[in-house]
KEKE-3310 file (N, C-alpha, C; in steps of 0.2 Angstrom, whole numbers, plus 5000, padded with zeros to 4 digits):
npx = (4985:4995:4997:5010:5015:5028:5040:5042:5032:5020:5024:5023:5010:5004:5010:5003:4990:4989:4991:4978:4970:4970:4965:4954:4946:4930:4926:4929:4923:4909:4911:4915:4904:4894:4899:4910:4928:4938:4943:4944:4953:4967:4967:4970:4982:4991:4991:4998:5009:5015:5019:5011:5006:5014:5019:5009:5014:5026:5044:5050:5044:5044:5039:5037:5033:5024:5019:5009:5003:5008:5001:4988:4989:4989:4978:4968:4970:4964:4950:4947:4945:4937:4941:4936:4935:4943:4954:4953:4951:4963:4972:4970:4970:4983:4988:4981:4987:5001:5001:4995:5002:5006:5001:4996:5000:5014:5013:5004:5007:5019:5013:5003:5010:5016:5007:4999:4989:4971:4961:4947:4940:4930:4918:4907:4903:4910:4919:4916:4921:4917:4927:4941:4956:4957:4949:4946:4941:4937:4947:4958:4960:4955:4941:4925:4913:4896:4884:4873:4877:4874:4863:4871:4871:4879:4882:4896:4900:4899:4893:4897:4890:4897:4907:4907:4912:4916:4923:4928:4944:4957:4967:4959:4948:4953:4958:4944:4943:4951:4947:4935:4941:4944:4934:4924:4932:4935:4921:4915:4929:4920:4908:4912:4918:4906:4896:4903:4901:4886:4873:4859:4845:4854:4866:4880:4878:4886:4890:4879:4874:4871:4875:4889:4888:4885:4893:4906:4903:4905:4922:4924:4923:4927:4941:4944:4944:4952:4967:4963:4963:4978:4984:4977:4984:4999:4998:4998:5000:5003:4994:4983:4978:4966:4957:4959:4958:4945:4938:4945:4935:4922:4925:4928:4916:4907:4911:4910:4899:4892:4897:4893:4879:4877:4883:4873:4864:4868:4870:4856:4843:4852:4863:4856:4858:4863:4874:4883:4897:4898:4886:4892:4903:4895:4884:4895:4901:4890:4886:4898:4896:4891:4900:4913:4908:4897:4895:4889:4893:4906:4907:4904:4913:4925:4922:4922:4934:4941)
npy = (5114:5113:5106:5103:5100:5093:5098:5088:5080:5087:5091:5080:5076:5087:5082:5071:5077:5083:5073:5065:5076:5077:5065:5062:5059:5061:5054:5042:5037:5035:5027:5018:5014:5010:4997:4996:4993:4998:5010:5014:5005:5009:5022:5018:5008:5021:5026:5020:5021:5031:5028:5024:5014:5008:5012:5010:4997:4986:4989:4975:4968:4973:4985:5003:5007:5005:5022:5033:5046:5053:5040:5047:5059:5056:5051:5058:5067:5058:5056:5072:5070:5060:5048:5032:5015:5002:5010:5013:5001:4995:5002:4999:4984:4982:4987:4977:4965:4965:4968:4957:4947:4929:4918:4923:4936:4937:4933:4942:4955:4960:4961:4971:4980:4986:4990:4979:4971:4974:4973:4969:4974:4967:4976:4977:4974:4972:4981:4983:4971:4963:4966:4964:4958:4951:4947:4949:4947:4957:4951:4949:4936:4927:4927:4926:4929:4932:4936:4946:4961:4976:4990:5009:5024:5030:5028:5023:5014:5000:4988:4970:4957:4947:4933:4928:4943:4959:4969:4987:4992:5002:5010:5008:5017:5027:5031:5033:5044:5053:5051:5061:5071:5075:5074:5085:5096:5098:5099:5112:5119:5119:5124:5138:5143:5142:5150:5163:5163:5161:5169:5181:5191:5201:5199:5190:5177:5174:5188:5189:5190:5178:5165:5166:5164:5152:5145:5150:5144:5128:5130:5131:5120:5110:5116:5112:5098:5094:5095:5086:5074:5074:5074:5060:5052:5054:5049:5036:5019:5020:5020:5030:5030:5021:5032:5044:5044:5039:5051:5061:5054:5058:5071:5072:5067:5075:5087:5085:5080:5091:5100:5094:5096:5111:5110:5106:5117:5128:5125:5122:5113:5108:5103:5090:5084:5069:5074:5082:5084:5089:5080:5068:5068:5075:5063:5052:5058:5057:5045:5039:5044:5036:5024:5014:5016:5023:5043:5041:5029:5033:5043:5037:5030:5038:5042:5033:5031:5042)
npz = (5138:5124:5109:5097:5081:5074:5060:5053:5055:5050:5037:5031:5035:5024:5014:5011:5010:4999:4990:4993:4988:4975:4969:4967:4977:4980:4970:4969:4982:4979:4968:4976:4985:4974:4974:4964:4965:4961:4958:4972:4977:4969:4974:4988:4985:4981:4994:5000:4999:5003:5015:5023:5031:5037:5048:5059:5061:5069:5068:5069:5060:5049:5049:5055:5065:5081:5079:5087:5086:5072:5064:5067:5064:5048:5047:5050:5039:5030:5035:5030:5018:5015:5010:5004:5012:5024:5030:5044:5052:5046:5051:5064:5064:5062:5074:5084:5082:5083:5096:5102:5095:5088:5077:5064:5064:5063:5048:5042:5048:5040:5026:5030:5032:5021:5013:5005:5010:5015:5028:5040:5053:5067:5076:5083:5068:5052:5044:5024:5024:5011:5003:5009:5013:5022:5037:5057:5072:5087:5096:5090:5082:5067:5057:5051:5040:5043:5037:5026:5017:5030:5030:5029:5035:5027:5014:5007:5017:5020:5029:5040:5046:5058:5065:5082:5083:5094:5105:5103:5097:5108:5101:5089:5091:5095:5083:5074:5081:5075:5060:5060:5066:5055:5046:5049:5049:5034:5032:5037:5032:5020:5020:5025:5014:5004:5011:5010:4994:4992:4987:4994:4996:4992:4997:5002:5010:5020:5028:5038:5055:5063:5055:5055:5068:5072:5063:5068:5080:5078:5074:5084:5093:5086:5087:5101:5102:5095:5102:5112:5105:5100:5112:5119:5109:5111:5122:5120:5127:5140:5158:5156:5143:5138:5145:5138:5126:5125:5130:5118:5108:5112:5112:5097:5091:5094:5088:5076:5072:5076:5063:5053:5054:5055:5043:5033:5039:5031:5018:5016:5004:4995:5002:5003:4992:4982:4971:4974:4985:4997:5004:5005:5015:5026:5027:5031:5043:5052:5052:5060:5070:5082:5077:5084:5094:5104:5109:5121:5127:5128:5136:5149:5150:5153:5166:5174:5175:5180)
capx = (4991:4996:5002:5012:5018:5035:5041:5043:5025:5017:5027:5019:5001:5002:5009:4993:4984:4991:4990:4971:4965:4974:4966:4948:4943:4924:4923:4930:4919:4905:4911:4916:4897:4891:4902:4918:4933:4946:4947:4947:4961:4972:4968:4975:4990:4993:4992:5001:5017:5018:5022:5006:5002:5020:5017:5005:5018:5033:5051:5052:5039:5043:5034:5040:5031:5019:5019:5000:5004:5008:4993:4983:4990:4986:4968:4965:4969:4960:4944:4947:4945:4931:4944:4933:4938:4946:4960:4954:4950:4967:4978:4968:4971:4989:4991:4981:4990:5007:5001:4992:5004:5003:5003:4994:5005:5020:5009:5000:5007:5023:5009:5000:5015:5018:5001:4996:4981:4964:4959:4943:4938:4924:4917:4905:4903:4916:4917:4920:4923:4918:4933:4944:4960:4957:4944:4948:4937:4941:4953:4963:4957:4951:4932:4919:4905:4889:4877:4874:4879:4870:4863:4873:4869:4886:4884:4904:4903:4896:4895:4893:4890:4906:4905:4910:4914:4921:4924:4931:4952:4956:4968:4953:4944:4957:4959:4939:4940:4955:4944:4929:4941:4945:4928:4923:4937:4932:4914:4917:4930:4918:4902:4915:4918:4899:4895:4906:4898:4879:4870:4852:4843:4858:4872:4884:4874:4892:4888:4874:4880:4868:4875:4892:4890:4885:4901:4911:4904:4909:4928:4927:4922:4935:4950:4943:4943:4961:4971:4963:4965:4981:4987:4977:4987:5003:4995:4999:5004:5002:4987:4979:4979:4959:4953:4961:4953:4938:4939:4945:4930:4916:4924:4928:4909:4901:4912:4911:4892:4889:4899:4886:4871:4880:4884:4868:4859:4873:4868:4849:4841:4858:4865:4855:4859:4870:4880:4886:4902:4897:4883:4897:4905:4889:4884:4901:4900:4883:4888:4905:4896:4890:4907:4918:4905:4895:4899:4888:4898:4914:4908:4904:4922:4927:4917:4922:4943:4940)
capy = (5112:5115:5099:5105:5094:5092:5099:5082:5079:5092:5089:5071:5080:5091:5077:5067:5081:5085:5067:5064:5081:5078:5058:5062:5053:5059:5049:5033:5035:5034:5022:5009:5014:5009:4990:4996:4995:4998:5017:5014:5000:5014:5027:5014:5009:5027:5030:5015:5024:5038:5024:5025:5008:5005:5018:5005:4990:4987:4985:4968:4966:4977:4994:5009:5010:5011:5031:5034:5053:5049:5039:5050:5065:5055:5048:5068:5068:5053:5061:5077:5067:5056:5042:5027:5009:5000:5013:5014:4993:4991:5002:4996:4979:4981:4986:4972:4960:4969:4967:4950:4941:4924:4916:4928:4943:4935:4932:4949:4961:4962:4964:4977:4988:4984:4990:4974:4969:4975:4970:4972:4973:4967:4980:4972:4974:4972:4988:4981:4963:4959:4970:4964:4952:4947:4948:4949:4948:4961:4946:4948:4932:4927:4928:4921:4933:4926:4939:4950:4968:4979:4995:5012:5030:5032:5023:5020:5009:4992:4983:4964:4952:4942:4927:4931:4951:4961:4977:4991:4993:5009:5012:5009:5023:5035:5031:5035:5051:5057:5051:5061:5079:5079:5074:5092:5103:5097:5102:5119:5124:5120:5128:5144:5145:5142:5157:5169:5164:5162:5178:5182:5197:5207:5200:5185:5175:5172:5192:5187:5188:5172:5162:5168:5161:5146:5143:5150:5138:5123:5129:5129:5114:5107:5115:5111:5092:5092:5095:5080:5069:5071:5070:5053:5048:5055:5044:5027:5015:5022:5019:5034:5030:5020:5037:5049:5041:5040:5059:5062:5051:5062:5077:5071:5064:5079:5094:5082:5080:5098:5101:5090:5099:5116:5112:5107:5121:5132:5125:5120:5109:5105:5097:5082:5081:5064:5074:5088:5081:5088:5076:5062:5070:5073:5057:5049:5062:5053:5036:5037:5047:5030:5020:5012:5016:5031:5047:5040:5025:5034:5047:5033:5027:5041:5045:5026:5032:5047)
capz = (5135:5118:5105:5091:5077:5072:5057:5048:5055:5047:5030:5030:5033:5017:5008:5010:5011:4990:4986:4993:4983:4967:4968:4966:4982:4978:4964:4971:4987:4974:4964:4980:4987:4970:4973:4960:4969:4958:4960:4979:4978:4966:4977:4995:4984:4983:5001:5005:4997:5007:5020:5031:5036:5040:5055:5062:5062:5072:5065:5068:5056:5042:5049:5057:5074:5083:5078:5085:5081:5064:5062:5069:5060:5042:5046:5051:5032:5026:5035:5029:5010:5012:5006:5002:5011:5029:5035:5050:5052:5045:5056:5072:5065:5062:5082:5089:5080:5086:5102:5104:5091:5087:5070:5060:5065:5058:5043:5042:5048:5033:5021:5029:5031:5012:5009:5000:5012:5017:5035:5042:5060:5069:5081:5083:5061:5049:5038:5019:5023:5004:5000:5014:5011:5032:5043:5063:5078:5095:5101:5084:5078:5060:5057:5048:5038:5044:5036:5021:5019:5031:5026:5036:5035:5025:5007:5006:5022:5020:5036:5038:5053:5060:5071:5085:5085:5097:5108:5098:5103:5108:5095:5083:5094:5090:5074:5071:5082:5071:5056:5063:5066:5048:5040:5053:5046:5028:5031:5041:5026:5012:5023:5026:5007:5003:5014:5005:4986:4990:4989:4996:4996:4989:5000:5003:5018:5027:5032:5041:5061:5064:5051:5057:5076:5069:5060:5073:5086:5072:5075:5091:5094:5082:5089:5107:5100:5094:5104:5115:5100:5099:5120:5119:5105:5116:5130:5120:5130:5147:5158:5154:5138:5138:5147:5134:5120:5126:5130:5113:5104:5113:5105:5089:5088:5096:5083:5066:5071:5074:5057:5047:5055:5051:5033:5031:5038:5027:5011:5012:5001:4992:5003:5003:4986:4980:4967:4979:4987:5004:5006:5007:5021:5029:5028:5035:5050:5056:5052:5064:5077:5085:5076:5088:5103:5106:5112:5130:5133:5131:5141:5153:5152:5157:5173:5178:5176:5186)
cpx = (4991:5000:5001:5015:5023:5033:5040:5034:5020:5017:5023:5012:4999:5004:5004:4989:4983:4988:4982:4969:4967:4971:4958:4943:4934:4921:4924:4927:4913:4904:4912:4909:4891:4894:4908:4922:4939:4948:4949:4955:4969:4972:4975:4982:4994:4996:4997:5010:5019:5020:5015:5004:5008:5020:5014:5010:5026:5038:5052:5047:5039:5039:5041:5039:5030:5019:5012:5001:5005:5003:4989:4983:4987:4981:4966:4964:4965:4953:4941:4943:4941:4933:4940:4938:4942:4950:4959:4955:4958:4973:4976:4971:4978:4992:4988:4985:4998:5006:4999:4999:5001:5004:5003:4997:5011:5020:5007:5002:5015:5017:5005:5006:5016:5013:4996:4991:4977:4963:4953:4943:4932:4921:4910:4905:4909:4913:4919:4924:4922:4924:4939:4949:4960:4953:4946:4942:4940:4946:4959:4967:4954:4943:4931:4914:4900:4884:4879:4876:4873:4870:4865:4871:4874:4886:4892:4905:4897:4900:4892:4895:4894:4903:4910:4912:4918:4921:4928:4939:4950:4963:4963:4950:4948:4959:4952:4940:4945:4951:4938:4931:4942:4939:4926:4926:4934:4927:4914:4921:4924:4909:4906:4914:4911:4896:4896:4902:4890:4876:4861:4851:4851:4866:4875:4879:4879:4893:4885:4878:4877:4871:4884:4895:4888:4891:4907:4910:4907:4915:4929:4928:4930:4941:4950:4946:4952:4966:4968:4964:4974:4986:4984:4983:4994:5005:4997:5004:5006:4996:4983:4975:4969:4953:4954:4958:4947:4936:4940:4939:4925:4919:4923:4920:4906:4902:4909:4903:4889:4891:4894:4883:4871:4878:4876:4861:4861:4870:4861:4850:4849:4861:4864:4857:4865:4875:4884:4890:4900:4895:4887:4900:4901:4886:4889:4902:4894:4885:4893:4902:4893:4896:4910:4916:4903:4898:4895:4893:4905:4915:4908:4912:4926:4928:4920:4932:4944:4939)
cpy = (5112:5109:5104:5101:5097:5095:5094:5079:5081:5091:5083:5072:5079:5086:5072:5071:5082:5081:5066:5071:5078:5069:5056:5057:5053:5055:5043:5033:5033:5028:5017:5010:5012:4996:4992:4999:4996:5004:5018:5011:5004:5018:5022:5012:5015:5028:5026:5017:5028:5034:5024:5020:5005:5008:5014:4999:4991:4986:4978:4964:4969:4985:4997:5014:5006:5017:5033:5041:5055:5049:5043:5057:5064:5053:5054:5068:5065:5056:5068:5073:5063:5051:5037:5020:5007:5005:5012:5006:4992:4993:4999:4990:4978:4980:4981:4966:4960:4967:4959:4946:4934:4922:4924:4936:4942:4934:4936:4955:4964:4965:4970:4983:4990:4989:4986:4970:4974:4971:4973:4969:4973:4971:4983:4969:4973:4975:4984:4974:4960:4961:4966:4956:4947:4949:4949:4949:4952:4958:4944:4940:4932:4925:4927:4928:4929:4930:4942:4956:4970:4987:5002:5020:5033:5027:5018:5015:5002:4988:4976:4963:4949:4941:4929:4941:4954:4966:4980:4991:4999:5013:5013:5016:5028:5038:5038:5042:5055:5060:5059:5069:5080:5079:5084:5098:5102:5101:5110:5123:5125:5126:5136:5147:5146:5148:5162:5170:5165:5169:5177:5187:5202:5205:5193:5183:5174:5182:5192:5185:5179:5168:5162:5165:5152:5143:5143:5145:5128:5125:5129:5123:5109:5107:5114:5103:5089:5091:5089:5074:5068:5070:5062:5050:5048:5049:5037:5024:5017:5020:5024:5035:5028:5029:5042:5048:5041:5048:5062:5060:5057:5065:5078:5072:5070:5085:5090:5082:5087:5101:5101:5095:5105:5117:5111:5112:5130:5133:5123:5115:5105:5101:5091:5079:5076:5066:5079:5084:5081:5083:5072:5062:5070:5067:5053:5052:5058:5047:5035:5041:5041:5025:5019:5014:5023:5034:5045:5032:5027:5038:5043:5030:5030:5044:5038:5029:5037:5047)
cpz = (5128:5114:5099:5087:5076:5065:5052:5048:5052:5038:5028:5029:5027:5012:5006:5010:5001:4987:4986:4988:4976:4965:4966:4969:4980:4977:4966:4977:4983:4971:4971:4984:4981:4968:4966:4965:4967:4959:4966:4981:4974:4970:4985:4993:4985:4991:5004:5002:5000:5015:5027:5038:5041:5047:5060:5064:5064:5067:5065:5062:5049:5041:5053:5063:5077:5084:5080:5083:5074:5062:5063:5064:5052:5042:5046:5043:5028:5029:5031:5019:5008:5010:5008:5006:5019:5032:5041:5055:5051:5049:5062:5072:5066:5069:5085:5087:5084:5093:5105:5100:5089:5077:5064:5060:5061:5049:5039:5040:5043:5028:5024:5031:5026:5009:5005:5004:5016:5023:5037:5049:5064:5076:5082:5075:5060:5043:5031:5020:5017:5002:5004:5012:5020:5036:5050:5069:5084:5095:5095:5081:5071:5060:5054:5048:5039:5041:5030:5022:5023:5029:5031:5031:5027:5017:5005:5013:5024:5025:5036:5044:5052:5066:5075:5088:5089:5099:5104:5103:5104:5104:5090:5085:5091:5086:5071:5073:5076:5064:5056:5061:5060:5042:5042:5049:5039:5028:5032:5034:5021:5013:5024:5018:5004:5005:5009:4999:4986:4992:4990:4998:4996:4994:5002:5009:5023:5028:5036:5048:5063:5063:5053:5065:5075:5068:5065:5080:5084:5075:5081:5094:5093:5086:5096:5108:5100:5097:5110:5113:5100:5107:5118:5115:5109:5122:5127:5123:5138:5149:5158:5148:5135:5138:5142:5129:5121:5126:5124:5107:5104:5108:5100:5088:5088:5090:5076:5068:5071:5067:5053:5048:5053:5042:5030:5032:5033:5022:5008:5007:4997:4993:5003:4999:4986:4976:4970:4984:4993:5007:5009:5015:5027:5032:5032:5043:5055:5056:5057:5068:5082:5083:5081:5095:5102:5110:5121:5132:5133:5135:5148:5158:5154:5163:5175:5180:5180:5195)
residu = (UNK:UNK:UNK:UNK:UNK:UNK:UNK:UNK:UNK:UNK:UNK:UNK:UNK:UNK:UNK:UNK:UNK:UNK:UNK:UNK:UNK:UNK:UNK:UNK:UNK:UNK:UNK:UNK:UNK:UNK:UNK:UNK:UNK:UNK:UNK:UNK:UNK:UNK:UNK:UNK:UNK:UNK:UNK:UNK:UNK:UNK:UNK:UNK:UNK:UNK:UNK:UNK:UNK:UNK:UNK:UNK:UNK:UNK:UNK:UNK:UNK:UNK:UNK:UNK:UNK:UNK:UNK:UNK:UNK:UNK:UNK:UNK:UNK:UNK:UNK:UNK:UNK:UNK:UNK:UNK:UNK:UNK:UNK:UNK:UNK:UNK:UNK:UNK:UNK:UNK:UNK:UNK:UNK:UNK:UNK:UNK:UNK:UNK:UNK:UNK:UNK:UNK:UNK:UNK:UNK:UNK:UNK:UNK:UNK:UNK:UNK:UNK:UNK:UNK:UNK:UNK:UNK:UNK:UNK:UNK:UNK:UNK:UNK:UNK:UNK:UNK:UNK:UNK:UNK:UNK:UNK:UNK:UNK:UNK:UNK:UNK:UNK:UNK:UNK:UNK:UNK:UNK:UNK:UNK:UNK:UNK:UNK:UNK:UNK:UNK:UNK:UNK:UNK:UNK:UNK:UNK:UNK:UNK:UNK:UNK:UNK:UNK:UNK:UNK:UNK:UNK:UNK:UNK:UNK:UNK:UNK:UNK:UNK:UNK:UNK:UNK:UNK:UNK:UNK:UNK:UNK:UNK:UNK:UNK:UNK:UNK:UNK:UNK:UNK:UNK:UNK:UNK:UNK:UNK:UNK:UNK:UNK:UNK:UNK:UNK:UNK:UNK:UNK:UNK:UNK:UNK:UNK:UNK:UNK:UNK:UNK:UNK:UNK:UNK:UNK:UNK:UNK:UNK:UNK:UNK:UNK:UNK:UNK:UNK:UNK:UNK:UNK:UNK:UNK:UNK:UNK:UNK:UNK:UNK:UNK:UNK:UNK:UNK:UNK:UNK:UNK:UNK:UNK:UNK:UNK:UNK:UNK:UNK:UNK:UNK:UNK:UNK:UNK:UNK:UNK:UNK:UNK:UNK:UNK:UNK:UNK:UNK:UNK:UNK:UNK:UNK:UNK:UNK:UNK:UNK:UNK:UNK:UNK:UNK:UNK:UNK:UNK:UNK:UNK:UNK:UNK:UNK:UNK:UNK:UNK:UNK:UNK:UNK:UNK:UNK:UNK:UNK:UNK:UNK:UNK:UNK:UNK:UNK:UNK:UNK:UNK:UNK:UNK:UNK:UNK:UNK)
# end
């Protein structure tokens, strides 16, 4: 089957696709991995203009959905840019609140359609709970940080212990696989273009056929992935909705992790380096391949729906 976005769908993409290039997420992944949040927090006003978080939150609350294609089509973008900071915690949080209700919904979820809070989500961690104007447990409950930051593959993602915790939703899941297909495509372009410029014994190395099935098994992967991300997303609110995500998270995890090992076998020694952008990418891709549950329990979860 074949999913194609909407014209207005698409339009929404490239305008966050403009706005993240043009916003110097890099830098403010850098900077909010170093504890300054101010470039991150100008960068999420930004995003929150283009109406993102409203996508996540019903009408009756001051939002515009739940649109999970939407969201999902903007996290692709947010992946894609390595943007610094909760996005994915704070749409999951928006729908479980939507769902569950209760005080804190009527409370919440206006401000995060607004853009004006940070919500982190316990899964079992809470990503940037120093950052965070609200914490949540699974049961979309308020928490309590019990612990200091712990230390994650990914510099930009500072994780703390919360009382209590919680199974990931599965919007959160779809969120991360979405995250996941655009860290991929990032890596894949910037390994494509690297190819082309570096030269070794007298020739561009993206001539090279090895180097070349490498890359091409990358896109595959990818666009194998995509179109599973976005049926699940399709699938909300149906019961097949649990099993599609799950199906979606593998691939996410398995192309965005084969990306990384790519890029890095692309660029050699450079890549490891902290001022080479990729790294970041890199880095993010390994740290969300276990995120919101690895790719064996979700495969599990899916062999149980079957």
């Amino acid at each position: 089957m074949r999913f194609v976005l909407s014209a207005e769908q698409k339009l929404f993409a490239e305008t966050l696709r403009k706005l993240l290039a043009d916003a110097g997420t890099a830098a403010a992944a850098r900077a909010w991995a170093a504890g300054d949040r101010a470039p991150g927090r100008r960068l999420w006003a930004s995003v929150a203009e283009t109406g993102l978080f409203a996508l996540a939150v019903a009408e009756e609350h001051g939002g515009a959905g739940p649109l999970p294609v939407e969201v999902v089509t903007a996290v692709e973008e947010l992946g894609r840019s390595a943007a610094p900071g909760p996005y994915v915690e704070t749409l999951a949080a928006a729908e479980l609140l939507g769902r569950t209700g209760g005080s804190l919904a009527g409370t919440w979820l206006p401000r995060i359609a607004e853009g004006e809070a940070v919500v982190s989500l316990a899964v079992p961690y809470a990503l940037d709970a120093d950052a965070a104007d609200l914490v949540l447990d699974g049961e979309g409950r308020e928490a309590a940080v019990t612990g200091d930051v712990r230390t994650s593959l990914d510099p930009a993602r500072r994780l703390f212990a919360v009382e209590g915790g919680g199974d990931p939703t599965d919007f959160g899941v779809l969120l991360c696989a979405a995250q996941q297909l655009g860290i991929g495509q990032a890596l894949l372009e910037v390994s494509v273009d690297y190819a082309r410029t570096r030269r070794q014994f007298g020739r561009a190395i993206g001539e090279y056929q090895a180097l070349k099935h490498h890359l091409a098994n990358v896109m595959v992967e990818l666009e194998f992935a995509r179109p599973l991300l976005r049926g699940a997303a399709l699938a909300y609110g149906t019961p097949e909705f649990t099993r599609d995500v799950s199906a979606a998270k593998v691939a996410a995890s398995e192309a965005s992790y084969l990306a990384a090992k790519t890029a890095l076998q692309v660029h050699g020694a450079i890549g490891y380096t902290d001022e080479y952008d990729p790294s970041l990418w890199i880095r993010k891709a390994r740290a969300l391949y276990s995120a919101w549950g690895s790719p064996a329990e979700h495969r599990a979860r899916v062999m149980r729906a079957l």
